[in-house]
Each structure stands twice: as C-alpha cells, then as structure tokens.
N, C-alpha and C positions, 0 to 999 in steps of 0.2 A: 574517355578522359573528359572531365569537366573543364570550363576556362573559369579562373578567380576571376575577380574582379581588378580590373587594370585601370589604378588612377594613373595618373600624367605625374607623377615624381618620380626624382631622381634621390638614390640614396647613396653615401659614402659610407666606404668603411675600407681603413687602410689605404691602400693607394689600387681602391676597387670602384667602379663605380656602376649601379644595379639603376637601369633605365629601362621602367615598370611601361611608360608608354610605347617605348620601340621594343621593348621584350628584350633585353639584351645586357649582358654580364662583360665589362670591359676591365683591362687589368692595364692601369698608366698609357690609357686614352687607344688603347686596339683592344678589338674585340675577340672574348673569350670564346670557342666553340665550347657551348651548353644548349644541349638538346632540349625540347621543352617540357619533359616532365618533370625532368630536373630544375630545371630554371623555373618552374612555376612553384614547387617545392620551395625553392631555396626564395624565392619573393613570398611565399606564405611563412615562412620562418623566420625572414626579416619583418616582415609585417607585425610578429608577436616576440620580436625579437628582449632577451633576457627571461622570456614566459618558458615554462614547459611545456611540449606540445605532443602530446599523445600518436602514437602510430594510428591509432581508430579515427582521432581531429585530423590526422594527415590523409586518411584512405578517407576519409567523408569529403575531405574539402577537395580532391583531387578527383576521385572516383565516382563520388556520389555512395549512397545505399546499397542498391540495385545492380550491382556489378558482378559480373563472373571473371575476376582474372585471378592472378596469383598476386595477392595484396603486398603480403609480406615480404615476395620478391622483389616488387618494383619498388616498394620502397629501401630495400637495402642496397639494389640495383643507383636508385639514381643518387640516395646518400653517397654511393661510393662516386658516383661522376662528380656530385658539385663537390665533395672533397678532390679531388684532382683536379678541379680547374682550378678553385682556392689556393691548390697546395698546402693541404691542412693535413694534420695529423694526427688520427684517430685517439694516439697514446697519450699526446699535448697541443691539443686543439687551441685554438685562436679563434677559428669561427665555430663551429659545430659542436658542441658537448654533447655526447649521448650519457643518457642516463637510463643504464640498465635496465631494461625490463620496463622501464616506462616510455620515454618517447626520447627528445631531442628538446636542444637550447641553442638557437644565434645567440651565441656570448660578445662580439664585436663590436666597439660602439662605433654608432652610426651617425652619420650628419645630413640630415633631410634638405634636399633643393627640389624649390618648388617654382614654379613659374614667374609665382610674384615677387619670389627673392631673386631670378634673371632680371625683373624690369626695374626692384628697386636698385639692383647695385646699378644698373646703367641708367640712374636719372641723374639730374643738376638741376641747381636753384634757377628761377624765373629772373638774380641777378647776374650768374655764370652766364646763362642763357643770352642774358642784353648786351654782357661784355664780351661775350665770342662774338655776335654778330657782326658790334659795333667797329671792333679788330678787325676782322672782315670785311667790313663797308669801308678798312681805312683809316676810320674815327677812333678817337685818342679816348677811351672809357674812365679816364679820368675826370677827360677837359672832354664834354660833349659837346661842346659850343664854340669850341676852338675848331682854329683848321682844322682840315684832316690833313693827316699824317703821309710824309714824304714816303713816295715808296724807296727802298734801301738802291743806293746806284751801284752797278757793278761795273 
C-alpha cells in the first residue's frame, strides 16, 4: 500500500469533516471508524473531487505499478466501507457516483479549512486589541486620559 500525500487540510462536506493531517473521517464532530485504505481512497477522491477518476488512477495512486494483490477487489472492497461510513447510496448517491465501467466521482460540495483560515477567523484590529486591554487595565477607551474607571461595588 502506498501513503498519498497528506497536507494539513481540513475538508467539509455535509455535516462531514475529512482531516487529511490527523487521517481521520468525522461525522457532526465524532470520529468515523475508516480503516486506511479506504480513508486514503476517499481523500484521493476528495482531492479530484467532481473529476472522474479511473479504477487504474485509483490502483496507481494507492498501490503503485508493481503490486501483486487483487486490485479490483480492494477497490470494490473499500468503495463499499467508505459508502457505509458516509451512508451513501450506491442507487442515489450524494457523495460517490460510480460511472460504470469507468471509475468513480466525489459529487459533494466541499468547503476547504486550512490553517490560515483558523488564524484569520481568530484575529482582531490592533484597535480592538488597545480597547480590550485598556478595559482591562480599568481605563475608560473612550476617555484614555480620564480616571480610570470604578470597579462595579457589590
């Protein structure tokens, strides 16, 4: 078994969330048992996600060339796991589309988080910044020059 390439993103889809750095498939924030060929699978299908993706682009990028197992099995083998962790449905799929005789489609749309989208949603302005502190220190961030402010008496 070969390992893909594993960047540090996180992907949505549904109320799914596919975290490519920790290897792990989580379904409304608990995590999914997916075994890893499947789960590698299903991160190379999200990765070319709305693409067609050939059984041979699936048995190279998993297997390599040079492999002596039963191709065809594992991958119909782990197609059938990550549809049961999805709960998807081979007849009216949501995530998975196979297309006969040729390969498979992540039909799902997906919403990508990445590291720098954790640090931008938790920043604030360098004047939020002065007015928390100033609140903090007591000081009135209206009136900096003024007293500082009564603490409340109970």
């Amino acid at each position: 078994m070969r390992l893909l390439s594993v960047p540090e993103n996180k992907i949505h889809f549904d109320d799914f969330l596919l975290d490519f750095g920790r290897f792990q498939l989580s379904r409304g924030g608990r995590p999914l048992k997916l075994e890893g060929l499947p789960l590698q699978l299903l991160m190379f299908l999200v990765e070319k996600q709305g693409q067609l993706v050939s059984r041979e682009e699936i048995a190279d990028a998993l297997w390599g060339k040079d492999v002596f197992v039963d191709v065809e099995q594992g991958i119909n083998t782990a197609i059938r796991k990550i549809r049961l962790a999805l709960d998807d449905n081979s007849g009216q799929p949501h995530y998975l589309l196979t297309i006969v005789g040729r390969g498979y489609r992540f039909i799902a749309r997906t919403c990508e988080e990445t590291e720098s989208d954790l640090v931008t949603a938790g920043t604030v302005s360098a004047e939020e910044l002065g007015r928390a502190i100033m609140t903090a220190a007591g000081l009135d961030p209206e009136n900096p020059l003024g007293p500082p402010k009564s603490p409340p008496k109970s």
